[in-house]
OpenMM code with the backbone's topology and positions (N, CA, C; nanometers):
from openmm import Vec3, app, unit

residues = "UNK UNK UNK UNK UNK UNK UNK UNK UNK UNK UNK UNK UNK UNK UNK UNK UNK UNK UNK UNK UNK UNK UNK UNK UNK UNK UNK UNK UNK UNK UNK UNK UNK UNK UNK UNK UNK UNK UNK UNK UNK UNK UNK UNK UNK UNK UNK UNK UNK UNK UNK UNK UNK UNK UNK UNK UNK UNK UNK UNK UNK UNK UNK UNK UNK UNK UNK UNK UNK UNK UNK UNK UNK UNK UNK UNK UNK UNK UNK UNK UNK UNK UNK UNK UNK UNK UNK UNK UNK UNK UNK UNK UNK UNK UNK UNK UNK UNK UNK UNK UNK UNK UNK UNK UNK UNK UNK UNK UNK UNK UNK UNK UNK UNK UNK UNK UNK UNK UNK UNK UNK UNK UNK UNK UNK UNK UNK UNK UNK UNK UNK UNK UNK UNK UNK UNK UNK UNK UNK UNK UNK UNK UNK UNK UNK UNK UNK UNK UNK".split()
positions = [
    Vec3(5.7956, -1.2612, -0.2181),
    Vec3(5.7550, -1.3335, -0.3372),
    Vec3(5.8027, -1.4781, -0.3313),
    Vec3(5.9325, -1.4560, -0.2999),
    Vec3(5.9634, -1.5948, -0.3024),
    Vec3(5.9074, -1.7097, -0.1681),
    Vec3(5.7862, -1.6794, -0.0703),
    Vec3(5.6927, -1.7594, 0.0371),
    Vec3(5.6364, -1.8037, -0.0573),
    Vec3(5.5629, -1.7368, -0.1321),
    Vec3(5.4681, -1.7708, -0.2370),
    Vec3(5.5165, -1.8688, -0.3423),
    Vec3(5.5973, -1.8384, -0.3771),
    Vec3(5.6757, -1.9343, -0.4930),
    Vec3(5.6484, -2.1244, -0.4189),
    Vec3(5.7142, -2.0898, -0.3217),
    Vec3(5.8055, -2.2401, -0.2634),
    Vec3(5.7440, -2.2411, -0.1561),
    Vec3(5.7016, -2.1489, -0.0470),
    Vec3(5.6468, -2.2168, 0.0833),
    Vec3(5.7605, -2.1097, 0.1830),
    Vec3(5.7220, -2.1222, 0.3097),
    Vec3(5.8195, -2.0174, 0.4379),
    Vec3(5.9209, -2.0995, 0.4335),
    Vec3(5.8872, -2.2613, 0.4632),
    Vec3(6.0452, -2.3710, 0.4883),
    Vec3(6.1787, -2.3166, 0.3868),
    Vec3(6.1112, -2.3639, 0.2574),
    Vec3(6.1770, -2.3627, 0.1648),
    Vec3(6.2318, -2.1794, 0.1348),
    Vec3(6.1889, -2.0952, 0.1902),
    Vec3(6.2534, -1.9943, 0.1432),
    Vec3(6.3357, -1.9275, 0.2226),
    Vec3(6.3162, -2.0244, 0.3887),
    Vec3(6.4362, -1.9973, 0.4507),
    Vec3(6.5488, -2.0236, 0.4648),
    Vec3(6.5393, -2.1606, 0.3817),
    Vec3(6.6686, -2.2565, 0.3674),
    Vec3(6.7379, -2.1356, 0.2848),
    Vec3(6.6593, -2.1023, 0.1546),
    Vec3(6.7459, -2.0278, 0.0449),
    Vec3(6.8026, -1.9517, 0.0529),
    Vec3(6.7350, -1.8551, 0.1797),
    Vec3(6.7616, -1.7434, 0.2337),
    Vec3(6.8631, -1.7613, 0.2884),
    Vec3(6.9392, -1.8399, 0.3898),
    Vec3(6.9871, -1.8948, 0.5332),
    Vec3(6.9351, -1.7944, 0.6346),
    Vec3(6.7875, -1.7694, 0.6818),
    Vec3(6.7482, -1.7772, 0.7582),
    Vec3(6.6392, -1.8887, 0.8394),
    Vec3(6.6149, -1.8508, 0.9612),
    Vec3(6.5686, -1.9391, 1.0728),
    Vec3(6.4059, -1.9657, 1.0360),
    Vec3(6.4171, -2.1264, 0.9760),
    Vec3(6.2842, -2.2012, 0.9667),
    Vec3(6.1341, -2.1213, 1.0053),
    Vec3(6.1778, -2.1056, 1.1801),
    Vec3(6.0072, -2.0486, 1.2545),
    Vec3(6.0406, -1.9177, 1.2454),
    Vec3(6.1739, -1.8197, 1.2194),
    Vec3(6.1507, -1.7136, 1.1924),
    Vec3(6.0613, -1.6383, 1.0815),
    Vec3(6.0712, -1.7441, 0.9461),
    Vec3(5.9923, -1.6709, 0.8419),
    Vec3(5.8981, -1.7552, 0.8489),
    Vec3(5.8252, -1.8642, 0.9285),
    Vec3(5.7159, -1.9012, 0.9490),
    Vec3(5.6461, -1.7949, 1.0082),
    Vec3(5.6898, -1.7269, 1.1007),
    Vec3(5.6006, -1.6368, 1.1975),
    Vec3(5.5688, -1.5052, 1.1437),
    Vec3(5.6721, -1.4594, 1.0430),
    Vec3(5.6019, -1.3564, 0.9640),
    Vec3(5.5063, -1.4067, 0.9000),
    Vec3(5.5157, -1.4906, 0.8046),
    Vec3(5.4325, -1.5198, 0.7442),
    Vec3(5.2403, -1.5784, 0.7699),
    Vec3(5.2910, -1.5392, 0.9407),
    Vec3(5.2002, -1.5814, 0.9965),
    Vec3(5.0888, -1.3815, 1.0416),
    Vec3(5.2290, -1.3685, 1.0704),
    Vec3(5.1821, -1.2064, 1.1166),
    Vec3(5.1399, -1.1709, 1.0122),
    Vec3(5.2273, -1.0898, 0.8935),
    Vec3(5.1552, -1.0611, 0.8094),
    Vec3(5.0123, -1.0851, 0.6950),
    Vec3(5.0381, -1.2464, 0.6987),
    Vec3(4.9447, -1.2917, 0.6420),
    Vec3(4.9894, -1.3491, 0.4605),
    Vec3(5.0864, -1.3851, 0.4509),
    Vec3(5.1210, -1.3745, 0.3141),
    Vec3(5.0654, -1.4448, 0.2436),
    Vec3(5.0216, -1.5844, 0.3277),
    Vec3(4.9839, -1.6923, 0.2280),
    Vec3(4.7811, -1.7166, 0.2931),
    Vec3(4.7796, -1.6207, 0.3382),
    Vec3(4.5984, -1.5935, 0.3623),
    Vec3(4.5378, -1.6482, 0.2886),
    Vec3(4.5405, -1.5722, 0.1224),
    Vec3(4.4896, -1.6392, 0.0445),
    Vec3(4.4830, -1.7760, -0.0111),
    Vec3(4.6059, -1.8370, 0.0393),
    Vec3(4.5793, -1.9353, -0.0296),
    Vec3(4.5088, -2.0803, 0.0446),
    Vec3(4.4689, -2.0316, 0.1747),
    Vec3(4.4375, -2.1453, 0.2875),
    Vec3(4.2891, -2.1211, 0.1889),
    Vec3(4.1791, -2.2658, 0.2139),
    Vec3(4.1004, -2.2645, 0.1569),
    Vec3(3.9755, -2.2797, 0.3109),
    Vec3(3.8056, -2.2623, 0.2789),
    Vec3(3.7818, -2.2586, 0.4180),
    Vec3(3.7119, -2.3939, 0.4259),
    Vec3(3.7530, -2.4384, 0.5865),
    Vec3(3.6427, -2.5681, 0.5999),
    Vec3(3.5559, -2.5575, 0.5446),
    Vec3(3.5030, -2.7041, 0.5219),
    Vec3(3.3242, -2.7212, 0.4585),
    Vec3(3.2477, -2.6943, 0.5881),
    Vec3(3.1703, -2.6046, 0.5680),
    Vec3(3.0292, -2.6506, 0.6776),
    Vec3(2.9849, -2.7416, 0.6710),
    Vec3(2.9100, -2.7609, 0.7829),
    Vec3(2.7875, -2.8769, 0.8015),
    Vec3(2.6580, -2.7953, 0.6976),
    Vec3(2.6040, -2.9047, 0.6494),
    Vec3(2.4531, -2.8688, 0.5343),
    Vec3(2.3889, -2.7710, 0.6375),
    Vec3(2.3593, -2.7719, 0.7387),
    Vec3(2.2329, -2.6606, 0.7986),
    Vec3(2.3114, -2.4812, 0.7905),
    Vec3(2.4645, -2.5147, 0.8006),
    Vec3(2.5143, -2.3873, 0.7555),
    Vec3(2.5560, -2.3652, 0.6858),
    Vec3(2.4826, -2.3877, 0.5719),
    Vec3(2.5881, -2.3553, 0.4171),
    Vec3(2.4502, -2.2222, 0.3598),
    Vec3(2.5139, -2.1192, 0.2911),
    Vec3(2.4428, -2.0569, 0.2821),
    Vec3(2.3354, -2.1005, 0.1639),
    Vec3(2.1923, -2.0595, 0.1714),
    Vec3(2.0834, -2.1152, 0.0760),
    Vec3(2.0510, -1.9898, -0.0302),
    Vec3(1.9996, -2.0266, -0.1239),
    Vec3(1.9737, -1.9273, -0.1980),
    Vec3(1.8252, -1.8160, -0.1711),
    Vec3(1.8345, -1.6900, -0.1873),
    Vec3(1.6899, -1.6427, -0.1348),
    Vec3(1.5836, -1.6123, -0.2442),
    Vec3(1.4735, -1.7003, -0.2087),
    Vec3(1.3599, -1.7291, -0.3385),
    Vec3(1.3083, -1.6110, -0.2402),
    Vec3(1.1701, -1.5351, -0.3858),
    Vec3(1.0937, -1.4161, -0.3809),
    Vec3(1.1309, -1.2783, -0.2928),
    Vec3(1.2544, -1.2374, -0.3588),
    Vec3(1.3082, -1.1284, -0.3049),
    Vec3(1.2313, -1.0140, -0.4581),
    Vec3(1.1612, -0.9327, -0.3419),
    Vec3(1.1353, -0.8355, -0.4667),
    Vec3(1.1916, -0.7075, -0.4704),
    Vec3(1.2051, -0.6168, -0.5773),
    Vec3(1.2416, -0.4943, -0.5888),
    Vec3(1.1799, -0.3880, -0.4655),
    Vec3(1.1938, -0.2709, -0.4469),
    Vec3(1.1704, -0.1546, -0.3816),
    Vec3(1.0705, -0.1214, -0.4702),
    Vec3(1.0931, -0.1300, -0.6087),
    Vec3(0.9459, -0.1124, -0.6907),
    Vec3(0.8531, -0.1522, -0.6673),
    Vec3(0.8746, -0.2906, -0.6533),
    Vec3(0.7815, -0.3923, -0.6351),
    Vec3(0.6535, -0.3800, -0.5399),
    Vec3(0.7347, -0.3341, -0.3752),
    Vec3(0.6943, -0.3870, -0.2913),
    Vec3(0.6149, -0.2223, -0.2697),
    Vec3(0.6436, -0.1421, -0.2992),
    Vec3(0.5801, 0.0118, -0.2974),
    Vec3(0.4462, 0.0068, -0.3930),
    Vec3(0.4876, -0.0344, -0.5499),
    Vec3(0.3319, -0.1097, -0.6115),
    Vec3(0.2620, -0.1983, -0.5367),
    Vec3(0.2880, -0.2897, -0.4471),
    Vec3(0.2100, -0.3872, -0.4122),
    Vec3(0.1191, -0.3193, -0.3065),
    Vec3(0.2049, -0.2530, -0.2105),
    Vec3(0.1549, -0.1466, -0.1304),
    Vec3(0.0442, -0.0839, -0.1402),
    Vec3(0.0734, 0.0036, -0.2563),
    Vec3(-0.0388, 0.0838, -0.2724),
    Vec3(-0.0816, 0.0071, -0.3602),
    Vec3(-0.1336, -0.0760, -0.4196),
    Vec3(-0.2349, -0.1668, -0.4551),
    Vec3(-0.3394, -0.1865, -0.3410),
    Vec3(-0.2367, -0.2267, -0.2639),
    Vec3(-0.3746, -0.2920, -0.1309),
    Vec3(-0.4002, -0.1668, -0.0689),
    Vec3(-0.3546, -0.0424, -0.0689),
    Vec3(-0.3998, 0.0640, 0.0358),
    Vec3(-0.5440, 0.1435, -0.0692),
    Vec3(-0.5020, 0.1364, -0.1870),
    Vec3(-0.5983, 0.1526, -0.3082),
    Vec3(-0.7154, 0.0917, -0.2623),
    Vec3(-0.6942, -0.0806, -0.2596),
    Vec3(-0.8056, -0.1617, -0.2419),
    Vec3(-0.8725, -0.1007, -0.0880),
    Vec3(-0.8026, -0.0717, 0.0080),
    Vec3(-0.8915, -0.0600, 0.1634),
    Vec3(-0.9720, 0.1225, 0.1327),
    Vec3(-0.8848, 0.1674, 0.0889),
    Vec3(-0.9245, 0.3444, 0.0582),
    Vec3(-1.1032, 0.3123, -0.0110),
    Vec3(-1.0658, 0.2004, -0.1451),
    Vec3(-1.2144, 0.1814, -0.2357),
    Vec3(-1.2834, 0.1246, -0.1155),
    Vec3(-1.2776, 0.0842, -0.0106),
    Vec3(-1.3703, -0.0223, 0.0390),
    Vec3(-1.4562, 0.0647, 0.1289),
    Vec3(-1.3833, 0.1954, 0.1981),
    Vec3(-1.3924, 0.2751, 0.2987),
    Vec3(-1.5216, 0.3359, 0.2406),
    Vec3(-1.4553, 0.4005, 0.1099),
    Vec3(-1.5248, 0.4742, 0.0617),
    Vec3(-1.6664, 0.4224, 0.0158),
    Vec3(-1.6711, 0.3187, -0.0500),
    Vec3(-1.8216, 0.2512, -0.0625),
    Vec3(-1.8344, 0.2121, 0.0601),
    Vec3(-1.7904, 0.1911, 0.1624),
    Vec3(-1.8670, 0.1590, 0.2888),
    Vec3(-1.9535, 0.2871, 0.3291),
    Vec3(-1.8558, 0.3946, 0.3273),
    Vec3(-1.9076, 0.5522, 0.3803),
    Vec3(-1.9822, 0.5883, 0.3071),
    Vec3(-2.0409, 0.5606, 0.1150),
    Vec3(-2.1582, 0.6188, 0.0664),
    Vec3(-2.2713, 0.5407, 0.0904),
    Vec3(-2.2297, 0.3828, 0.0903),
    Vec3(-2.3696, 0.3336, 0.1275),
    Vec3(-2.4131, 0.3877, 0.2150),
    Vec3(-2.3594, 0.3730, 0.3948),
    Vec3(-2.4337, 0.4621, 0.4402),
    Vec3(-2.4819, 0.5860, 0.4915),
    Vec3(-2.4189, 0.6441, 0.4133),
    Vec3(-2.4488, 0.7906, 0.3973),
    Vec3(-2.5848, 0.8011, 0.2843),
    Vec3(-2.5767, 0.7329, 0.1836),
    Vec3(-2.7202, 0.7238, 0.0994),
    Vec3(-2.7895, 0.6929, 0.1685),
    Vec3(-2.8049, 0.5668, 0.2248),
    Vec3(-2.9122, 0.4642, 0.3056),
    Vec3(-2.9790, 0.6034, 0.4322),
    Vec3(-2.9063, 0.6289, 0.5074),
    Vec3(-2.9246, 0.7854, 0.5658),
    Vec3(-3.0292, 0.9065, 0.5148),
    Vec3(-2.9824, 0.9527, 0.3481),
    Vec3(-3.0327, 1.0759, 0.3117),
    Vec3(-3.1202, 0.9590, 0.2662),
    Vec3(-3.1397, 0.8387, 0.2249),
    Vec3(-3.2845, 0.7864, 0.1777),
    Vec3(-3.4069, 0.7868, 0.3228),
    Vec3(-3.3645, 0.7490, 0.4018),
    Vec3(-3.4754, 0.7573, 0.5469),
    Vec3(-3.5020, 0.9086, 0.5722),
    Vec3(-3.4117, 0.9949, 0.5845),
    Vec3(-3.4417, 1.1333, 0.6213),
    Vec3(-3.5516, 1.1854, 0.4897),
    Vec3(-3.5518, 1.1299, 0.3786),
    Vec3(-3.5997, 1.1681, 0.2711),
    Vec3(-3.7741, 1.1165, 0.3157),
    Vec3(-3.7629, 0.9816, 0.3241),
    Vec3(-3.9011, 0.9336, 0.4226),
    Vec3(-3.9578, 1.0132, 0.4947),
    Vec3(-3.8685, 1.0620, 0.6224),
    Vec3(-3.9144, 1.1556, 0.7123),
    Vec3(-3.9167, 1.2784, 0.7361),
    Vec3(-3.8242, 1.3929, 0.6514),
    Vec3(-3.8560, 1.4794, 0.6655),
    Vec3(-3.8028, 1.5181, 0.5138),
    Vec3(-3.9060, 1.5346, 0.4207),
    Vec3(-3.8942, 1.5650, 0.2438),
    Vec3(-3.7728, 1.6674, 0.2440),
    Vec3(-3.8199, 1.7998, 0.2940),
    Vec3(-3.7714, 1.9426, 0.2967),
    Vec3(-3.6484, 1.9414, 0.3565),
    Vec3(-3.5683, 1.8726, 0.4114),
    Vec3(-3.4553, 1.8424, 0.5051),
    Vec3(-3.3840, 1.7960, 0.3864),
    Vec3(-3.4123, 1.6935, 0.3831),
    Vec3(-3.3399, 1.5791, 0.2382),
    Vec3(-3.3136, 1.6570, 0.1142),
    Vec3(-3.4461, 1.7720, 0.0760),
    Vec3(-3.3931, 1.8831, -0.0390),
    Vec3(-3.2867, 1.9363, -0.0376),
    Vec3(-3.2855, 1.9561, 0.0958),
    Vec3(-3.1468, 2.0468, 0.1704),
    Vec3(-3.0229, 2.0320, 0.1362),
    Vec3(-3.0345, 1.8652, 0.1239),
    Vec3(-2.9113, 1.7903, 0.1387),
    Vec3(-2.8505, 1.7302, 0.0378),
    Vec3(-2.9208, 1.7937, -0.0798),
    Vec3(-2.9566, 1.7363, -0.2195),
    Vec3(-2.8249, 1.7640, -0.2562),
    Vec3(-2.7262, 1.8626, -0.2619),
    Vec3(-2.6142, 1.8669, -0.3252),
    Vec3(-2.4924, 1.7630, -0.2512),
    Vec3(-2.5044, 1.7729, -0.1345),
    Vec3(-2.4333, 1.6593, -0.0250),
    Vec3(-2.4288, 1.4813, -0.0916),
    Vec3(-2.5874, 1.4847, -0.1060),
    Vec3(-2.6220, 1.3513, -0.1579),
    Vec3(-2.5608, 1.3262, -0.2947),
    Vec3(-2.5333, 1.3926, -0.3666),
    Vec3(-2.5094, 1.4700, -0.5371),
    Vec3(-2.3251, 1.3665, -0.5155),
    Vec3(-2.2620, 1.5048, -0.3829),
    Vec3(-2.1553, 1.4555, -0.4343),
    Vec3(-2.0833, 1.4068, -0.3779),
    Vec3(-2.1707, 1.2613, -0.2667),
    Vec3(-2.1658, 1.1212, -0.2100),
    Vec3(-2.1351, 1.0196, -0.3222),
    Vec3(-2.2432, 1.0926, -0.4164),
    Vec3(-2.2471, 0.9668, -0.5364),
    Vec3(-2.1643, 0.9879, -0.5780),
    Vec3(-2.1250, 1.1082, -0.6528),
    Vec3(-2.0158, 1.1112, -0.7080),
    Vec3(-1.8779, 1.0673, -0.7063),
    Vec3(-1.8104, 1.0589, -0.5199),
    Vec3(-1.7188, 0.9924, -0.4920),
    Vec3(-1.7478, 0.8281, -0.4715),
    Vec3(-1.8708, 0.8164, -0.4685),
    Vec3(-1.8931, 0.6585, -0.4435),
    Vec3(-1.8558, 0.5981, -0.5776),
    Vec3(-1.9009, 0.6798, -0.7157),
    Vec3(-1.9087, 0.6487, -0.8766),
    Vec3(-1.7746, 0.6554, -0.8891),
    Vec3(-1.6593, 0.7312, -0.8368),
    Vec3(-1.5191, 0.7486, -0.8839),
    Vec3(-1.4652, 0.6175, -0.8393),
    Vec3(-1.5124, 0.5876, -0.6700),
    Vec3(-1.4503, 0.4491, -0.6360),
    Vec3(-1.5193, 0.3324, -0.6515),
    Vec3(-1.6607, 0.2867, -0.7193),
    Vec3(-1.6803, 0.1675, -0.7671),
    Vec3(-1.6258, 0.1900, -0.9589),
    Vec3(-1.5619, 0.2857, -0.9782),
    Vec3(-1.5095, 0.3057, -1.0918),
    Vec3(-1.6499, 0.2997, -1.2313),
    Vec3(-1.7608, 0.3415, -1.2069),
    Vec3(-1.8768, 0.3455, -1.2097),
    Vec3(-1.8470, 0.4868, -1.3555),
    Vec3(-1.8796, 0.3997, -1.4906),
    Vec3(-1.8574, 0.4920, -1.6247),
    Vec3(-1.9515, 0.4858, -1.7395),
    Vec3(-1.9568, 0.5964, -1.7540),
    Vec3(-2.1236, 0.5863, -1.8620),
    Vec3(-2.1068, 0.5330, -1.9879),
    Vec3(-2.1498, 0.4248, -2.0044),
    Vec3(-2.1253, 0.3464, -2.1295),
    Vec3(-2.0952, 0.2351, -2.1003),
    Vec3(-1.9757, 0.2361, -1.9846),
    Vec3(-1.9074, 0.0907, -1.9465),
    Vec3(-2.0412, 0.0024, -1.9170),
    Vec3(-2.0970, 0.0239, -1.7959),
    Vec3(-2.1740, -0.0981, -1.7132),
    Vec3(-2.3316, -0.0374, -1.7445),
    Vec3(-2.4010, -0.1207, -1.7287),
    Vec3(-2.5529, -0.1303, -1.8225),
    Vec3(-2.6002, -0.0404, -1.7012),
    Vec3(-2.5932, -0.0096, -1.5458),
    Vec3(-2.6421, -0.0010, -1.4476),
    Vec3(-2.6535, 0.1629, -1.4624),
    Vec3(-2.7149, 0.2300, -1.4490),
    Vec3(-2.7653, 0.3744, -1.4291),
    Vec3(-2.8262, 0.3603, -1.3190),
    Vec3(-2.7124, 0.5017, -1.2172),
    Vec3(-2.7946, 0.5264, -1.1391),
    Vec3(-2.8550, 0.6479, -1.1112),
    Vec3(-3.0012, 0.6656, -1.0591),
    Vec3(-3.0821, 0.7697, -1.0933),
    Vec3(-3.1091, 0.8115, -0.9265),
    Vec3(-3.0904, 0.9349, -0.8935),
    Vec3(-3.1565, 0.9547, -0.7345),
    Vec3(-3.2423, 1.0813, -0.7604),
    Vec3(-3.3525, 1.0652, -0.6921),
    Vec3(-3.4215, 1.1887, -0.6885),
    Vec3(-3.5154, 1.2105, -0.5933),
    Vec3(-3.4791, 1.3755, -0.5311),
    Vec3(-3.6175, 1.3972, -0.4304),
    Vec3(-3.6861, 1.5119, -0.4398),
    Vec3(-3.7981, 1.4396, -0.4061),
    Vec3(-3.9385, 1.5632, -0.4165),
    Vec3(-4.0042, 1.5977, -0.3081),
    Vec3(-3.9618, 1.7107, -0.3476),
    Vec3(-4.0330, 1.7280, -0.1452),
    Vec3(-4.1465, 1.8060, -0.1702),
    Vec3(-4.2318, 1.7174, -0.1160),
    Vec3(-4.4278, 1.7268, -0.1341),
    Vec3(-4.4450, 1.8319, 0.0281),
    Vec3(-4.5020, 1.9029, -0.0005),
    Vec3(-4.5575, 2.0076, 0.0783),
    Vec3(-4.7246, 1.9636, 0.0957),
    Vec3(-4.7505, 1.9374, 0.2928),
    Vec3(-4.8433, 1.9099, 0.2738),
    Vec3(-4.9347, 2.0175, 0.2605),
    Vec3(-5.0905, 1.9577, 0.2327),
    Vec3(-5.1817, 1.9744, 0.2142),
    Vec3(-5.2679, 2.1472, 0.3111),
    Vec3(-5.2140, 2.2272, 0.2795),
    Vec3(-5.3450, 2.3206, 0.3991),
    Vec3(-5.4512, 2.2942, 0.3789),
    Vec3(-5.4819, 2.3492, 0.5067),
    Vec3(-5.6032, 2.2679, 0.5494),
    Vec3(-5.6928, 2.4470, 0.5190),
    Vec3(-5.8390, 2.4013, 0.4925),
    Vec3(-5.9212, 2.5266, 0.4559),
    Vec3(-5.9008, 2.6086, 0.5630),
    Vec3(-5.9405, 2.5385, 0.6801),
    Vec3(-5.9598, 2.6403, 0.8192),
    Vec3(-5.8700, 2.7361, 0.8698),
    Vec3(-5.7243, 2.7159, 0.8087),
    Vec3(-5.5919, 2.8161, 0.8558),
    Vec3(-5.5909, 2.8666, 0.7380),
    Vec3(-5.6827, 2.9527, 0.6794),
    Vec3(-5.6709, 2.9950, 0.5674),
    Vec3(-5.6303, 3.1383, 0.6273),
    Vec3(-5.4745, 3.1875, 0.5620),
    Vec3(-5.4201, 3.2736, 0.6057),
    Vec3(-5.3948, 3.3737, 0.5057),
    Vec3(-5.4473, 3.3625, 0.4148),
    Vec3(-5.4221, 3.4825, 0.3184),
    Vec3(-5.5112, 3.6025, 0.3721),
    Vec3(-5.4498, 3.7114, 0.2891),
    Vec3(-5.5324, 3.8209, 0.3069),
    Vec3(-5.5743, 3.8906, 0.1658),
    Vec3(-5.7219, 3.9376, 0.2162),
    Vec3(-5.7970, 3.9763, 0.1226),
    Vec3(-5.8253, 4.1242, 0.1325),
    Vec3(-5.7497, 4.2246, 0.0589),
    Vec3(-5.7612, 4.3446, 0.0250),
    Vec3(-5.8519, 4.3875, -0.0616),
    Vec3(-5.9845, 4.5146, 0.0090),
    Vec3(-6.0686, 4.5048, -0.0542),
    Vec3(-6.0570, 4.6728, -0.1625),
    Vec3(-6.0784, 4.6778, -0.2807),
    Vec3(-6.0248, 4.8521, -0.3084),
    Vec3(-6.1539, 4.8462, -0.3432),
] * unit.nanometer
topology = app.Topology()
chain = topology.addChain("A")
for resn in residues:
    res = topology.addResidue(resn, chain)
    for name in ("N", "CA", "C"):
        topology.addAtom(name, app.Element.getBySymbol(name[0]), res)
């Protein structure tokens, strides 16, 4: 206690012990550590403060914000053309496209969940529909049969 008070010099005099003897403890142990203060740095190493540090919240919302945004993009990428698809097959083969009518059903449906697509909200209705026209027989393959009683 008494280094602290007065200094190692001064508390060896008081003591009558040896000057560099209680210098060197005081060196070993460390008594007066605290009270040395630390050089200044030079400006390029002084520590700076850190602008836009965000939470673990933060950066997990931001996250899935944008994985949200690429998931919506996928997904209207994959119904357009998957519609654009059952619309040509619908061109070319009617009875195929009937087929596919529930497929097509619930394309839209996930396409409507991810353009966020709500009845009432947006003026836009969308309507799909197919008819599959059966052609025409012809008289000459007339294949019925006629039972005579």
């Amino acid at each position: 206690m008494l280094v602290l008070q007065v200094g190692p010099r001064e508390a060896a005099r008081r003591c009558n012990l040896n000057e560099n003897t209680v210098l060197q403890w005081s060196s070993r142990y460390g008594w007066l550590e605290h009270l040395r203060e630390e050089p200044e740095r030079p400006k390029s190493m002084q520590p700076r403060p850190v602008i836009n540090v965000i939470s673990p919240v933060e950066a997990l919302e931001r996250k899935q914000a944008e994985d949200s945004k690429a998931c919506r993009t996928a997904a209207l990428s994959y119904g357009r053309s998957t519609l654009e698809a059952a619309a040509e097959l619908a061109k070319e083969a009617p009875l195929k496209a009937l087929c596919m009518a529930s497929d097509v059903a619930s394309t839209v449906k996930s396409v409507s969940i991810a353009a966020d697509w709500q009845a009432g909200k947006d003026a836009q209705v969308l309507s799909i529909s197919f008819f599959a026209v059966a052609e025409p027989s012809r008289p000459e393959e007339d294949t019925s049969q006629v039972i005579d009683v």
